[in-house]
Structure formats: structure tokens, C-alpha cells
C-alpha positions as CSV (number, residue, x, y, z in Angstrom):
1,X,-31.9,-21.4,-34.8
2,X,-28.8,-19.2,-34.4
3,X,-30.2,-16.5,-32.0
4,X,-30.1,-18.8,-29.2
5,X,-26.6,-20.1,-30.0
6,X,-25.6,-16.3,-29.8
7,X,-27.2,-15.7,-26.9
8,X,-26.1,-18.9,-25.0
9,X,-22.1,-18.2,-26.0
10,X,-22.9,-14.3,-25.1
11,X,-23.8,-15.7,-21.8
12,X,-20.8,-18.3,-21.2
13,X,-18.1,-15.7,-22.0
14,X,-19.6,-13.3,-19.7
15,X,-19.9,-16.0,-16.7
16,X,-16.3,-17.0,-17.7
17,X,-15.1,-13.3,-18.0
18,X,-16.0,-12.9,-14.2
19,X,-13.8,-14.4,-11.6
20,X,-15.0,-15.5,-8.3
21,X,-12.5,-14.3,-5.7
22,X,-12.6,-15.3,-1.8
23,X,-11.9,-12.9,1.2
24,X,-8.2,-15.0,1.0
25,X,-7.7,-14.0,-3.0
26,X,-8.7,-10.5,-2.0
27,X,-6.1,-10.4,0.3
28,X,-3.2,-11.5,-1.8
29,X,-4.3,-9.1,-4.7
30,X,-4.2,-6.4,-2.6
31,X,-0.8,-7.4,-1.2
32,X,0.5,-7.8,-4.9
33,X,-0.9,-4.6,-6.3
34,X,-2.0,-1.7,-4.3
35,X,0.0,1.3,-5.1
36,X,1.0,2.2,-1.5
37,X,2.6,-1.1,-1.1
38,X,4.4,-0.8,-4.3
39,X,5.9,2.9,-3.1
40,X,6.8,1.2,0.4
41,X,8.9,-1.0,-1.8
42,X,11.0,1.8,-3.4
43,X,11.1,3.7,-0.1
44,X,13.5,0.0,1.2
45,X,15.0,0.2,-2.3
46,X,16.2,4.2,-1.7
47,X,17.1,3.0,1.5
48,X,19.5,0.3,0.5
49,X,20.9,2.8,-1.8
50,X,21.7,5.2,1.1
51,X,23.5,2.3,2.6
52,X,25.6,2.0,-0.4
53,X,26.0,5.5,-0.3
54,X,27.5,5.8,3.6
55,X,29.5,2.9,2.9
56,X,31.3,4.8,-0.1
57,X,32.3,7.3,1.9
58,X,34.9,5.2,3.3
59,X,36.5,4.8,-0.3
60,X,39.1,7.0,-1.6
61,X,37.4,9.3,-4.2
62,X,39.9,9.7,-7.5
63,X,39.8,12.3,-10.5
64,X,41.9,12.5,-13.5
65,X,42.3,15.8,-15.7
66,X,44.0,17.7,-18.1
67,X,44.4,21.3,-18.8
68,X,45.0,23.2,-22.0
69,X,45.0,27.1,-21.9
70,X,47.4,29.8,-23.6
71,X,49.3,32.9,-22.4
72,X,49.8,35.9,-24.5
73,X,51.6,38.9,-23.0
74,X,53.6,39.3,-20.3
75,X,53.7,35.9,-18.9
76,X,56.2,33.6,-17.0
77,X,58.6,31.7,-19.1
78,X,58.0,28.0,-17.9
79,X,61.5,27.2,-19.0
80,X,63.5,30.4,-17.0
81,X,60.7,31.2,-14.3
82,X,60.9,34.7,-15.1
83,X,58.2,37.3,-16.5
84,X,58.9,37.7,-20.4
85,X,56.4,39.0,-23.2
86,X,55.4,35.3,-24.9
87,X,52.9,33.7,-26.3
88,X,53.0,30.5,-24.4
89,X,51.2,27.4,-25.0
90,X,50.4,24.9,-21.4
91,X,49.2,22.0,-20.7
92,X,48.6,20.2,-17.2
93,X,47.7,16.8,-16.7
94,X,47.0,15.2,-13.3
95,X,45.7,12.6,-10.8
96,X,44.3,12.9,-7.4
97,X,43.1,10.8,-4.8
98,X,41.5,11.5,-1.4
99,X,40.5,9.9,1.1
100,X,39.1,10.3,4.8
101,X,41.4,7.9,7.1
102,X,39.4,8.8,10.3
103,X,35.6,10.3,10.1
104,X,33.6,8.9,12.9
105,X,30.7,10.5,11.4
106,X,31.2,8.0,8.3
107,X,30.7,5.1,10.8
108,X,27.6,6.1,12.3
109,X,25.9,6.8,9.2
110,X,26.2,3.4,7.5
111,X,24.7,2.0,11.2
112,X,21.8,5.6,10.5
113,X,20.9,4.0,7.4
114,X,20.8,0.5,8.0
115,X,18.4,1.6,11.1
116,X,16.5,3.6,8.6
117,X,15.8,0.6,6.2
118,X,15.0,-1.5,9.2
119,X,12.0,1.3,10.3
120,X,10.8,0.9,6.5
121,X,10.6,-2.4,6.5
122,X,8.1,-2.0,9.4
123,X,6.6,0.7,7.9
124,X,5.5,-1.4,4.8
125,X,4.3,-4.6,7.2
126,X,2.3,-1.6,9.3
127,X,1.1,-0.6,5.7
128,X,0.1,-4.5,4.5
129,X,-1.7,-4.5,7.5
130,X,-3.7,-1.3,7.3
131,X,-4.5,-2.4,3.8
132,X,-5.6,-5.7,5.1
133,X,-7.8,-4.7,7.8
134,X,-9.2,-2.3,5.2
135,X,-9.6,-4.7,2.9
136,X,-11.5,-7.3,5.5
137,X,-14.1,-4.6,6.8
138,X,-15.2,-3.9,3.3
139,X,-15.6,-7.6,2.2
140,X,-17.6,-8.3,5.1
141,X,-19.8,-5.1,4.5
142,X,-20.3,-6.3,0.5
143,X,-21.4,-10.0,2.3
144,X,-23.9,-8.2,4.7
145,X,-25.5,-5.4,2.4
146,X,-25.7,-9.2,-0.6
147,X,-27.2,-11.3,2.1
148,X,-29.8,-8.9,3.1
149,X,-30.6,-8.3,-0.5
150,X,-30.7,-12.0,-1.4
151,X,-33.3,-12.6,1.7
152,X,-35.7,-10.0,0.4
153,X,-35.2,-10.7,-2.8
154,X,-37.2,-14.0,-2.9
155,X,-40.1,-12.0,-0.9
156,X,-40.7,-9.9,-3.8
157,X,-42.3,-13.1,-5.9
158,X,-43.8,-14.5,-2.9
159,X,-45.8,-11.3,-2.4
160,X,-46.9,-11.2,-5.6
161,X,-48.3,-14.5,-5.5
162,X,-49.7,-13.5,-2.3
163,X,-51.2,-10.6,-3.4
164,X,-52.7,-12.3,-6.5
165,X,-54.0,-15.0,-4.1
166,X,-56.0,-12.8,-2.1
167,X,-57.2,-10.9,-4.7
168,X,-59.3,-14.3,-5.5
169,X,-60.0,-14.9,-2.1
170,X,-61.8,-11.5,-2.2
171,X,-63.7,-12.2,-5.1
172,X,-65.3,-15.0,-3.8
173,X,-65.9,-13.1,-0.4
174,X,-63.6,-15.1,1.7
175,X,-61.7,-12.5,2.7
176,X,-62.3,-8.4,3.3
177,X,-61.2,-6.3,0.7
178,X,-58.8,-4.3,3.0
179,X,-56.6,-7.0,2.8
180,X,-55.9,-6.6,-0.4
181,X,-55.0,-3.4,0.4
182,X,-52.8,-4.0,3.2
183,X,-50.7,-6.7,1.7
184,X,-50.2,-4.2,-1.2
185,X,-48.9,-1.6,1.2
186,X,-46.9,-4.2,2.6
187,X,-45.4,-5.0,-0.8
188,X,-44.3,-1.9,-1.3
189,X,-43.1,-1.3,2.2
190,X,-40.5,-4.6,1.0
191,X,-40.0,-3.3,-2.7
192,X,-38.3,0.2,-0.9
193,X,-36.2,-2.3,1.3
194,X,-35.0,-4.0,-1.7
195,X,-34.4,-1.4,-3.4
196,X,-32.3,0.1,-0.6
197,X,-30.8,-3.1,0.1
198,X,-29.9,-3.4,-3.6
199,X,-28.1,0.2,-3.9
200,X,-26.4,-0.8,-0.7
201,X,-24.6,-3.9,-1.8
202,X,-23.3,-2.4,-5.5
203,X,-22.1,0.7,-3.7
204,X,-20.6,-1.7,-1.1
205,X,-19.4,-3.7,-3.9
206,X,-17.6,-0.7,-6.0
207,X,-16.1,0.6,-2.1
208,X,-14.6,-3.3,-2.3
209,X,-13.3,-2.8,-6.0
210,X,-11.6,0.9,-5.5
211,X,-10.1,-0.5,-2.7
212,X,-8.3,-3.8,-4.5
213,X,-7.4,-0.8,-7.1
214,X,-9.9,-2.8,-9.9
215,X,-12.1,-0.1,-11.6
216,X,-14.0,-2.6,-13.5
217,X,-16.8,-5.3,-12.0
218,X,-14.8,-8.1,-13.3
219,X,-15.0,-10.0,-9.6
220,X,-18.0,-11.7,-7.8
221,X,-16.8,-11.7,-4.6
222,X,-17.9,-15.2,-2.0
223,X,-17.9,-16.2,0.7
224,X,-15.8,-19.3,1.8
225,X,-17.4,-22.0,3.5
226,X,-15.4,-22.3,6.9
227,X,-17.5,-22.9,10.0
228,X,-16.9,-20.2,12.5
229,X,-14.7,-21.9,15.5
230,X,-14.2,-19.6,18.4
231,X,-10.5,-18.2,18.8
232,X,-8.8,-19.0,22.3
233,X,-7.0,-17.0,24.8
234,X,-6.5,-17.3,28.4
235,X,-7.4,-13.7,29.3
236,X,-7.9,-10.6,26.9
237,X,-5.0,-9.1,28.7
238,X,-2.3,-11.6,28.3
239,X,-3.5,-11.9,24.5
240,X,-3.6,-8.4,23.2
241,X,0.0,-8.0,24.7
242,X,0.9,-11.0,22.9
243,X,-0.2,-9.6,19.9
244,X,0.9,-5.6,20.5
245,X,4.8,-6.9,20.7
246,X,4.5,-9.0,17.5
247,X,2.9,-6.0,15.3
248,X,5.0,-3.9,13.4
249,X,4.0,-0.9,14.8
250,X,5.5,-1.9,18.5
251,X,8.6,-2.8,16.3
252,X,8.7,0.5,14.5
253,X,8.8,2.6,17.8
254,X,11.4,0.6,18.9
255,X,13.3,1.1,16.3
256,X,12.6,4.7,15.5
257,X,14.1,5.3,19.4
258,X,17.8,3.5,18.1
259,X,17.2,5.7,15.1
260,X,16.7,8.6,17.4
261,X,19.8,7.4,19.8
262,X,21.7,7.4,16.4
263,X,21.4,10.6,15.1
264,X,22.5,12.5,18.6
265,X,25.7,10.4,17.8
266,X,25.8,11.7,14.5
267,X,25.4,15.3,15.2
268,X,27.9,14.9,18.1
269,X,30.7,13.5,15.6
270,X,31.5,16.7,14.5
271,X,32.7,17.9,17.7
272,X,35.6,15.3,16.8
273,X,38.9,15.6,15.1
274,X,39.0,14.5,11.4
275,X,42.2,12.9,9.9
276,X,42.5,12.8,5.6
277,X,45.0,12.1,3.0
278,X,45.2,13.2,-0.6
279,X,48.0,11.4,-2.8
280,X,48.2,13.9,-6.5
281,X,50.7,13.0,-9.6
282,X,51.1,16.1,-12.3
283,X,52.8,16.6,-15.1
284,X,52.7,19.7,-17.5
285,X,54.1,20.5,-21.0
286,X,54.7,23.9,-22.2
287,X,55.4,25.7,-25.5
288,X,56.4,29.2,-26.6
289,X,54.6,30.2,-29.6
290,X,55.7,31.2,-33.1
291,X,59.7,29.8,-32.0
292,X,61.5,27.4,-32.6
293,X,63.9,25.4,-29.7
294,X,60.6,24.3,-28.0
295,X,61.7,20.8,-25.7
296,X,60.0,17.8,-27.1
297,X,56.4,17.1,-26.0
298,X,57.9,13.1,-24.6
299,X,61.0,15.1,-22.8
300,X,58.9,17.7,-20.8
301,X,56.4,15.3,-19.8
302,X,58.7,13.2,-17.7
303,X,61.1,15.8,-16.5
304,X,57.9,17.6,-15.0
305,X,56.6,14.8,-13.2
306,X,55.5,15.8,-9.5
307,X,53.9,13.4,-6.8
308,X,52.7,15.3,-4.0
309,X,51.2,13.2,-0.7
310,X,49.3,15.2,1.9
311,X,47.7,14.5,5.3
312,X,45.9,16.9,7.2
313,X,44.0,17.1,10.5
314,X,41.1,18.7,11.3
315,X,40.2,19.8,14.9
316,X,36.9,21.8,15.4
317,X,37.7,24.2,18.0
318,X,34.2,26.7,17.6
319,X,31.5,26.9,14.7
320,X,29.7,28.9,15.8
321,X,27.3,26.8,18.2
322,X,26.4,25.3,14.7
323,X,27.0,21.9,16.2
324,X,25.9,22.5,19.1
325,X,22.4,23.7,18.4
326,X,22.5,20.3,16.0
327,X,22.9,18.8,18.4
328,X,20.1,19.9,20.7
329,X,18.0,19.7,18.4
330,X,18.2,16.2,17.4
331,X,17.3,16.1,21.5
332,X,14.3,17.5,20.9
333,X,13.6,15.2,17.9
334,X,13.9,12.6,20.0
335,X,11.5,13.2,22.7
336,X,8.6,14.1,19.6
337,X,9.7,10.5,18.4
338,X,9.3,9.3,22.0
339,X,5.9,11.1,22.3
340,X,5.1,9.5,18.7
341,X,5.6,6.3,19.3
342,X,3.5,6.5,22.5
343,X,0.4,7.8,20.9
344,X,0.6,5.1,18.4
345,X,1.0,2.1,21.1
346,X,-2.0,3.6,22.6
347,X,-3.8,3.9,19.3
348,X,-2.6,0.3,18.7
349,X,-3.9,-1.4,22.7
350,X,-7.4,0.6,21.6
351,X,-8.1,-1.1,18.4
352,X,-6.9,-4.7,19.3
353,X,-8.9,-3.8,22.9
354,X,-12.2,-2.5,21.2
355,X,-11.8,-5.7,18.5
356,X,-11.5,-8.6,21.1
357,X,-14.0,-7.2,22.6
358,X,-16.5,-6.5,19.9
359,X,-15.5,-10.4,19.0
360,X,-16.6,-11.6,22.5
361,X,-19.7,-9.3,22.3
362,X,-20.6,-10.7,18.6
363,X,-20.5,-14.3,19.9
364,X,-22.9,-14.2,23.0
365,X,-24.9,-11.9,20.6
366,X,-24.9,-14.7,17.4
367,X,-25.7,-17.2,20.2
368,X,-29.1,-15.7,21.2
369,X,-29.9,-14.1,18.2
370,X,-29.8,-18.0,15.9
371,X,-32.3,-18.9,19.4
372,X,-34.6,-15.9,18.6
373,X,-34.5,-16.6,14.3
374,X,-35.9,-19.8,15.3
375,X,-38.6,-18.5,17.3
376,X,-39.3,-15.8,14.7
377,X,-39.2,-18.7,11.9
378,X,-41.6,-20.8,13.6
379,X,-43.6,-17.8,14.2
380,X,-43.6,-16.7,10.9
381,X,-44.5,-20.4,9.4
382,X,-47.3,-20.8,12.0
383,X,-48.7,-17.0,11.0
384,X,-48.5,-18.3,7.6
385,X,-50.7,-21.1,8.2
386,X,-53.4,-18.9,10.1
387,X,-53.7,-16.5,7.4
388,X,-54.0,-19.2,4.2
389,X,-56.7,-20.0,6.6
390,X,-58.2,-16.7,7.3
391,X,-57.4,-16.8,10.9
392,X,-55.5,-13.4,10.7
393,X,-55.7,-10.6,8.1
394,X,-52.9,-9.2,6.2
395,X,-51.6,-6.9,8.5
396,X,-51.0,-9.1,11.1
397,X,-48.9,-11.8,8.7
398,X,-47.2,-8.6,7.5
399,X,-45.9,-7.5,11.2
400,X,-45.0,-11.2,11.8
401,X,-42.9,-11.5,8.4
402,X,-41.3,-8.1,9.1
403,X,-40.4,-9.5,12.4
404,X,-39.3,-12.9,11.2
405,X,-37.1,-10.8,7.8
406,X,-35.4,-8.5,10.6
407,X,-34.5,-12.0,12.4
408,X,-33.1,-13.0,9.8
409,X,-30.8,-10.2,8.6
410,X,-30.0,-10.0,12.4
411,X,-28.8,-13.5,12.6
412,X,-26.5,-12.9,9.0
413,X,-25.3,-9.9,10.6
414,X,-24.0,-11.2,13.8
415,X,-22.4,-14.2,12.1
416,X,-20.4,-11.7,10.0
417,X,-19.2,-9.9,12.7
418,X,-17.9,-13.4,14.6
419,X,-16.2,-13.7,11.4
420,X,-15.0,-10.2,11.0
421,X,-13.7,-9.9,14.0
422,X,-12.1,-13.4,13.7
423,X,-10.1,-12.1,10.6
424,X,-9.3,-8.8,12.2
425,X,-7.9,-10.6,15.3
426,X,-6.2,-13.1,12.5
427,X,-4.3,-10.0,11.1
428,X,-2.6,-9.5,14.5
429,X,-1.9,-12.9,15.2
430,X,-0.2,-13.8,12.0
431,X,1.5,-10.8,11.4
């Protein structure tokens, strides 16, 4: 009485245990918790710091310290400003403040840095991307190695029956006993396929699963129920272009050029004249050891009050072609980052190019392949027929099933690719 209890609860927590996620849910997990995107995050955190970091240069920086040292020897009498053998006791207390009143250079980098969060920002959508196009290609090859396997899968029954059907028919001499034979050969010509097919969707299952960063099978992944409606564009042209100048990637290189522009500036800045001030108040108290007559501690420390204020000017007349050669060489870093960003428009025009047309291919190809399944499924009934009858032998139904099986898988295959390419495309667009 209580086994089956056990086993029935057993079997409910395991069906509740695993979830059933959509191509959508796959999506947004991925978005939420892959690692790369979570390290694209801190990258635009680090560089909102730098920003913080340029604009504090244009604070005053301020220190506060005090000094306490003794002499012993021939030192110089605080009191007479002349050398005298003492044992002398000093302390120094002071404040500074600096700050640069002109620095170009300071300008240009808050602008650097606010550029360089700007390019990270589009590096992380370029990432999301990546991951979801990743993410799509897999999901689609988990649905086509699981529909293949769930079409041979009900063949494996349905030869047995078959095969235990004409083993009767042999006995009572309706049919040759090579049939028998051939039907088995057959079967196990469709056990190796499922087989195959069945190590092809768990391994295409666990690529799906490494990739959402889930190292258990805790998912059964399905497939949502939306009928395939074609995408429109005028022409392939006008729509790729569309979708090349909303990507990231387009915005990236345009951005990494201002970056580029940017840091010429920066190096050039130092070839200008830099103007700073410093404001410092001191104080210092001073004691001769071992005697008496000392000035009180209170007295000293406000008769030796200094304030000093200070500007100076800085003009670079030669550094040794330091700045210079800077200088160049952020040229030169600029015409790799021109010769960067045009490999990867390129690489960009050939993926949306070879996907819109791989789209266009895959529905003219789902289109006569669901007119030849038909053909093949009629085929395959009407074979069926003839050999219950004895009108063909095994062999024959065998090439006609194959025939009608590889129709089939055909027909799933090309509707998965319409749909593929459809998300693919989707990526682009809604980017």
C-alpha cells in the first residue's frame, strides 16, 4: 500500500523540481547571470570611477602634519639663529593646500573617460548580443537533435510489432522467411539512429546548459507555440543597413574614433603651459633640553605662525621629444583603431548578409520540403497498406519508411531554421 504512495510523491517532486523554460526565459537568464555580462558591469562601474577620478583633479588637494624630532650637538639655537652645542627639542606643525588653476590636460580627461564608459557601455550590449545569438543557435540545435529523436522514437515499438507480426505471417506461410530477416536488419538499422539521435540531443542539451552557466539538468527546455510569420523588408540591402547602424558594434567604432581623436588631444596638452597655486600655514615650537627659561609651548606657537601663498607657471620648452613621440604615437593608435573598427563592420555586413540570406533560403526550402513530407507521407501510408497485404516485402516498406523518416526530420529541420534565423534577425532588430 505505501510503495506506490512513495513512488507516486518520488515522481511529483521530481516533475515539480524541473522547470520548463522557453527560448524567451533562456534569454533573460542568460542576460541576468552569465559571468561575462556581470564583468562588463564592473568594467562601466571602474569606469564611472575614473570619471570621478579626472574630475578630482580639478579640486585642491590638502595635507595636514606635524613634526617632532630632537637635536643634540652642534645645532642652531631656534631662539638666536646661531650654531650652539644644545640639545634642542622641535616641533613643526603645518597645512598645505595645492591646487592646479589651469591644466588643460585635466579637461580633456574627464571628456577621455566619459568617452571611455560610453565604448563600454557598447561593449556590454555587443556582449548581450553575442551571448544571445549564442544562446539562440544552441536552443534551436537541442529542438532539432529532440524532434528527430522523438520521431524515431515511436518507430522503435512499431517495429517490434511489425516484426512480431511477420514472424506469424511466416509461420503460416504467408509470407517468405527473408522478410523476417530484413525487417530485423531494418530494426536495427533505426535502433543505431536512435541511439545516435538520442546521444545527440543530451549532448546538445548539456552545450545549452554550460552555456546558461546551469551545471545541473534542472531545465526541460520547449518550444513555444508561435506560428512562423515571414519578417518584411523592402530589399536585403536597405534592411541590413538599417540594422548595421542600430547595433552596438557600428556604435562602438564610432565611438572608439572620438576616443581616439581624444587622446591626440590629451598627449598634445602637455606641450601647454601649466599655472598652480599652493597656499601653506606653519607653526613650530622649540625647546632646549635640560634648561630652564624655555618660552611657553602657547607663546611660541603663535609668535611662529607663517602663511606662505605661492603660484608658479610651468612652460615646457623641451623633454626630450618625450611628448612628442606621445604624441605620434597615439597617431598611430588611431589609424590601428580605424583599421579595427573596419574589420569588424565588415565582420558585422557578413553575418547579418549570410543570415538574411540563409532566412530567405530556409523559407523557399520549408515551402517545398512540407510539399514533398506529404508526398512521402502518403507514400509511406499507401506502402503500408501494400505490405499488410503482401503486395511488397520488407525491404521495400523499409526504403519507403526511411524515405518517408528523412522527410520528416527534413521538414522539422527547415522549420527550425525559418525560426532560427527569424530570432537571429530579431536580435539585430531589437537591439
Amino acid at each position: 500500500m505505501h510503495k506506490p504512495i512513495f513512488i507516486f510523491i518520488f515522481f511529483f517532486q521530481c516533475c515539480a523540481a524541473q522547470q520548463h523554460w522557453s527560448l524567451q526565459q533562456c534569454l533573460d537568464y542568460a542576460q541576468k547571470h552569465n559571468p561575462n555580462i556581470q564583468q562588463s558591469l564592473v568594467n562601466i562601474s571602474k569606469n564611472q570611477r575614473e570619471i570621478s577620478e579626472a574630475k578630482g583633479k580639478l579640486l585642491p588637494s590638502a595635507n595636514a602634519g606635524i613634526a617632532h624630532s630632537y637635536s643634540f650637538g652642534s645645532t642652531i639655537n631656534p631662539s638666536t639663529n646661531s650654531r650652539e652645542a644644545l640639545n634642542v627639542q622641535y616641533d613643526q606643525f603645518y597645512a598645505t593646500a595645492a591646487v592646479d588653476l589651469l591644466n588643460w590636460k585635466n579637461f580633456l580627461n574627464i571628456s577621455l573617460s566619459k568617452m571611455n564608459k560610453e565604448s563600454s557601455e557598447y561593449q556590454l550590449k555587443t556582449m548581450q548580443n553575442d551571448i544571445k545569438l549564442g544562446i539562440v543557435n544552441l536552443f534551436f540545435q537541442y529542438m532539432k537533435s529532440k524532434s528527430w529523436f522523438e520521431v524515431l522514437e515511436p518507430q522503435i515499438s512499431g517495429m517490434k510489432e511489425q516484426i512480431a507480426r511477420t514472424e506469424k505471417e511466416v509461420e503460416i506461410g504467408s509470407r517468405a522467411k527473408s522478410d523476417v530477416y530484413d525487417i530485423k536488419a531494418n530494426f536495427g538499422t533505426i535502433q543505431e539512429q536512435w541511439i545516435s539521435a538520442k546521444n545527440d540531443m543530451n549532448v546538445a542539451k548539456l552545450n545549452l546548459l554550460a552555456a546558461l552557466n546551469i551545471n545541473k539538468d534542472t531545465v526541460n527546455f520547449v518550444m513555444a507555440e508561435n506560428p512562423v510569420k515571414p519578417l518584411a523588408f523592402v530589399t536585403k540591402e536597405d534592411f541590413i543597413d538599417q540594422l548595421v547602424q542600430k547595433n552596438p558594434v557600428y556604435s562602438e567604432a564610432q565611438k572608439n574614433l572620438e576616443i581616439a581623436d581624444q587622446r591626440i588631444k590629451v598627449a598634445k596638452s602637455e606641450y601647454l603651459p601649466t599655472l598652480s597655486g599652493t597656499y601653506q600655514w606653519s607653526t613650530f615650537y622649540s625647546k632646549t633640553l635640560n634648561t630652564s627659561g624655555n618660552t611657553a609651548f602657547s607663546e611660541q606657537f603663535s609668535q611662529n605662525k607663517n602663511q606662505q601663498l605661492y603660484f608658479g607657471l610651468n612652460i615646457p620648452v623641451f623633454q626630450q621629444f618625450q611628448v612628442k613621440n606621445k604624441v605620434e604615437m597615439t597617431k598611430l593608435d588611431q589609424l590601428v583603431t580605424k583599421f579595427e573598427n573596419q574589420k569588424n563592420l565588415t565582420e558585422l555586413y557578413r553575418n547579418l548578409n549570410i543570415i538574411a540570406e540563409q532566412y530567405q533560403n530556409a523559407l523557399e526550402k520549408n515551402r517545398i520540403l512540407q510539399e514533398n513530407f506529404e508526398n512521402q507521407k502518403l507514400s509511406f501510408q499507401r506502402s503500408e497498406e501494400k505490405y499488410k497485404e503482401g503486395l511488397i516485402d520488407a525491404y521495400s516498406f523499409f526504403v519507403v519508411r526511411s524515405n518517408w523518416l528523412q522527410a520528416s526530420n527534413n521538414l522539422l529541420n527547415s522549420r527550425y531554421d525559418v525560426m532560427l534565423q527569424q530570432e537571429l534577425l530579431k536580435i539585430f532588430e531589437n537591439q
